[in-house]
N, C-alpha and C positions, 0 to 999 in steps of 0.2 A: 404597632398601633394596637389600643385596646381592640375589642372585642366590637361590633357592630359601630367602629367609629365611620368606615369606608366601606362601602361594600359595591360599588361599582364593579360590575363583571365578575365579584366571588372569588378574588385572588386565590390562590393554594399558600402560594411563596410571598412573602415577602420581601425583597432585596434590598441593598446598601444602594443608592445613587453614584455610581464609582464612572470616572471620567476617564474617556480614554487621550492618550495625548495629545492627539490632531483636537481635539473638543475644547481643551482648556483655549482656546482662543478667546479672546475677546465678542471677535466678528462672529463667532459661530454660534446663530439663533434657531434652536430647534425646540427649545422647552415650553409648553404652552402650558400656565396654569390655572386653578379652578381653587374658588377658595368662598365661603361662606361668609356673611357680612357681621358684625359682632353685632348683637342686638341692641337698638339704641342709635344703629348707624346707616344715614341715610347711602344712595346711592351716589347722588351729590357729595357728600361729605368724603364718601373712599375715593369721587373721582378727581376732588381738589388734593386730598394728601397723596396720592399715586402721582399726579402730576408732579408737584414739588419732587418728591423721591428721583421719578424720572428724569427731571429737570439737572438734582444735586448729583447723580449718575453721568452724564451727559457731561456738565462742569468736568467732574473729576477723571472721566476718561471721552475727552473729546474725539479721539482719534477713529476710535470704534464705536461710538455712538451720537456721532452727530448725525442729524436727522432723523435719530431713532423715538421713540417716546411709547408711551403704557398708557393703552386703553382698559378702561373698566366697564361693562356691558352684563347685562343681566342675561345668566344664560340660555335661558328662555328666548330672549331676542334674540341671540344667537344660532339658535338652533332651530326656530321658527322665523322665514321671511315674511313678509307682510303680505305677497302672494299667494302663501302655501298658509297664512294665517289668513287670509279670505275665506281659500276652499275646506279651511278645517272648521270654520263657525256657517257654511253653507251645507254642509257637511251634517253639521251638530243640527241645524233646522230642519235637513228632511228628514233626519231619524227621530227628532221631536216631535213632525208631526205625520209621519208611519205609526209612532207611538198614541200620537191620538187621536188616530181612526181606528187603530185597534181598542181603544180603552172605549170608544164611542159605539162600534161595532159592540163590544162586548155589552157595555150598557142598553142596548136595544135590544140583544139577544134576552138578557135579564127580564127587562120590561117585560116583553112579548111570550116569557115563561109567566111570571106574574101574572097578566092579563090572561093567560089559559087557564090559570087555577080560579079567579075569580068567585066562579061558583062554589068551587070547593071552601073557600075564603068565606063568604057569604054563610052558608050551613054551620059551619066551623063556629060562625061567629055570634050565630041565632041560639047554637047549644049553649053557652054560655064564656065561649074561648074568647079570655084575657087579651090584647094588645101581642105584651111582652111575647106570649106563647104563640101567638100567630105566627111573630118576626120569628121565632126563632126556629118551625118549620122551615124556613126559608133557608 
């Protein structure tokens, strides 16, 4: 494979896919795969022509794969339950707002520095100091 096509775990090696004999069986399902959607194509659309496939699979070796069929599933669902995707967006909320108590915190700290220099601000501003040059004291 090229160059940054996979980089799942940083392989060293790459290997041949080589079957050992007990494997070549029909019945023997152990291969799970992971494959990216051609742009253009919806999830719907790969899970109607997967089905056919598994279907014309199924027709032509009934023996090993009846009642078997191909699921297509976004891996994301996969790998996040609907449980464990509650407590990661409850999750995501109190570190949103830890984030803004502190941004809140910080901004009254600000203020409460401002409001100390006032006077200083004031004389500053009687000399003849610009706007721009006040803010930029700051």
């Amino acid at each position: 494979m090229p160059s940054g096509t996979f980089d799942r775990m940083w392989p060293d090696v790459w290997m041949p896919l080589a079957f050992e004999t007990k494997e070549m069986a029909r019945d023997y399902r152990w291969m799970i795969s992971f494959a990216r959607l051609k742009p253009g194509v919806t999830l719907e659309q790969s899970r109607q022509q997967m089905t056919l496939i598994g279907a014309r699979i199924e027709h032509d070796y009934p023996q090993s794969n009846k009642g078997w069929n191909v699921t297509v599933d976004r891996y994301e669902d996969r790998l996040v339950n609907d449980h464990l995707r509650k407590s990661l967006l409850l999750l995501l909320a109190a570190v949103g707002a830890v984030l803004l108590i502190g941004c809140v915190n910080l901004a009254n700290l600000l203020l409460a520095r401002g409001a100390g220099r006032e006077r200083e601000l004031a004389i500053r501003s009687a000399l003849g100091g610009g706007r721009g040059r006040l803010v930029r004291n700051f």
